[in-house]
Phi, psi and omega in degrees: 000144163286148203279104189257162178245126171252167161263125175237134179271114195316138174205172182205142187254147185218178158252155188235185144195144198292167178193119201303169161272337182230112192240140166189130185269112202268138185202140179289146157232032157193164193282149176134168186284107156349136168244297157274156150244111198216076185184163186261151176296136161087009166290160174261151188224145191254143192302154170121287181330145143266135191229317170234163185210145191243120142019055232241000158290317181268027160252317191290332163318280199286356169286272183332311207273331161294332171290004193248332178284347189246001145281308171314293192314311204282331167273359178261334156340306147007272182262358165303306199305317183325280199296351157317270185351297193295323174291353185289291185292336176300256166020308189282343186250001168077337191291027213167136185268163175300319163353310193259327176305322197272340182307298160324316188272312202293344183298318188299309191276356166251016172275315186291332181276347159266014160263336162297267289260300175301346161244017169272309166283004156256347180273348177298304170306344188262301189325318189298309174310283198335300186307326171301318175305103168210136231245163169287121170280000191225183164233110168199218157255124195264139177261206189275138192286112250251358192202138174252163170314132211093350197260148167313147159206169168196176188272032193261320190290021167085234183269138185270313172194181212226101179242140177245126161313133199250314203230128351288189221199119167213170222245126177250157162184140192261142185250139167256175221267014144268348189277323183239033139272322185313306191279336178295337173262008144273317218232080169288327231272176193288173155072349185318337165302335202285004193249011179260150201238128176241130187247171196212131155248147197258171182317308198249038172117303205284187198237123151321108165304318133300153202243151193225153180288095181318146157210029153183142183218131168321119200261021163225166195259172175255149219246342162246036156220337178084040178233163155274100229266122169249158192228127152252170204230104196260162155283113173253016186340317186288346228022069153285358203236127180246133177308140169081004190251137220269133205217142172267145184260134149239114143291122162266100181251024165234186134326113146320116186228152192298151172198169160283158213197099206226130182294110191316344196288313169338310230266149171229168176233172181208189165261026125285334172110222213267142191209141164232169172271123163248134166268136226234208227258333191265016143078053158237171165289157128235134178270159168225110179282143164236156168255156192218135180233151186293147187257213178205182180021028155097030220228136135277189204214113158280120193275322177185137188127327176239194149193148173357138172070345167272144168316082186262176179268105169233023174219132183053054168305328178302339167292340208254171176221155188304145184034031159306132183247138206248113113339087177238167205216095168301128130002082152320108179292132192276136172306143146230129215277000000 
């Protein structure tokens, strides 16, 4: 292919990793046998869902038996009131010492207080009943379940299972904290981060398709790498992007300014370091070392070795050698239909 000049956007590159926004460690919190289960490992699951169930006849025991102890309580109240009431009108005819009129208010007022006391222990029982039910608190993907129908858990026994938040999604990586005093001292004014543009490169090459936004940088430094942990927030609709997985970051942080632009595959290394094949006027190989700074969509961007119009080799290097003479066939620019 011939050597070109593209608008290329200033960026400077990091590694990043991803991290759901919503992580939650699903845990019993009270004792007894799994009954259900009622979901697939790796499904997406909505806030709300039932994913497990506990045993749930000795909470319904104990539910029925405090609704029945905050009856009892509300009817011997009952007759506590009663027997105020009588001792009120005794007391005023002298037929009765005050002595039993105080007796009476105090039976009275510890009657009401076993009526909290008996409906404080039916909402502990309805919380408990609540709990064999345990439902998704997010919306994500749930991962694999660490225990099956049947097994005892209580809340000692750790993760029941694991839900990750899939979309948005987001990517940290540390910066250092000259690189982000420098912009900040070009870039006073507020919110200035919103106008860099953050792209990703995946594991195998490609470009994210989406471009995603800082929204949060650290207010502290880390104090062994002298960096700054930024944090941006992408769209995942596809989930291509998985919580931990190690990602290359490019900040553009300027104006498109024209440059030269070479495909990575071109480029090879040795231990002098980067060098590509140009095919020069006499239909030979030559090698040319470049400096090169990493790109985006798969592309560097040379800083020095070549120039415009020259003819580099990017499909079958491995055949070629230094002062070889070359059959070479240009590189057709792909249609887009």
């Amino acid at each position: 292919m011939t050597v070109a000049s593209k608008p290329i956007n200033p960026s400077t590159g990091f590694t990043g990793r991803v991290q759901a926004i919503d992580k939650v460690d699903l845990l019993a919190r009270i004792d007894g046998f799994l009954d259900k289960r009622q979901f697939q490992e790796g499904q997406e699951v909505n806030v709300g869902d039932l994913l497990f169930v506990i045993e749930q006849a000795p909470y319904q025991a104990q539910l029925d038996q405090k609704q029945a102890e905050l009856q009892s309580a509300q009817a011997a109240q009952k007759n506590t009131a009663v027997q105020l009431q009588r001792a009120q009108q005794l007391v005023k005819t002298q037929n009765i010492p005050q002595a039993t009129l105080d007796q009476r208010q105090a039976e009275d007022t510890m009657a009401r207080a076993q009526i909290l006391e008996a409906q404080a222990a039916l909402e502990q029982a309805r919380i408990n009943f609540d709990y064999t039910e345990i439902k998704a608190p997010v919306s994500g993907r749930i991962g694999q379940s660490t225990f099956t129908v049947g097994s005892y858990v209580t809340p000692q026994s750790g993760t029941l299972a694991t839900i990750v938040s899939q979309d948005p999604i987001y990517v940290t990586f540390p910066v250092a904290q000259r690189i982000v005093t420098d912009y900040r001292r070009q870039h006073p004014e507020p919110r200035a981060t919103d106008a860099i543009a953050v792209k990703l490169q995946l594991a195998d090459g490609s470009e994210y398709d989406h471009i995603g936004k800082i929204d949060f940088v650290d207010v502290e430094v880390d104090r062994g790498t002298d960096t700054v942990l930024v944090r941006a927030q992408f769209d995942n609709p596809s989930g291509v992007l998985v919580d931990g997985q190690f990602v290359n970051v490019a900040l553009e942080l300027g104006e498109s300014q024209m440059a030269l632009s070479i495909p990575q595959t071109a480029i090879q290394l040795d231990q002098a370091g980067a060098y590509v094949f140009v095919v020069n006027a006499e239909s030979k190989a030559e090698m040319r070392r470049i400096k090169t700074q990493t790109g985006t969509g798969g592309e560097s961007t040379v800083l020095e070795g070549l120039q415009e119009g020259d003819k580099i080799v990017v499909d079958g290097i491995q055949k070629v050698r230094p002062g070889q003479p070359v059959t070479a066939t240009e590189v057709q620019p792909a249609i887009k239909s």
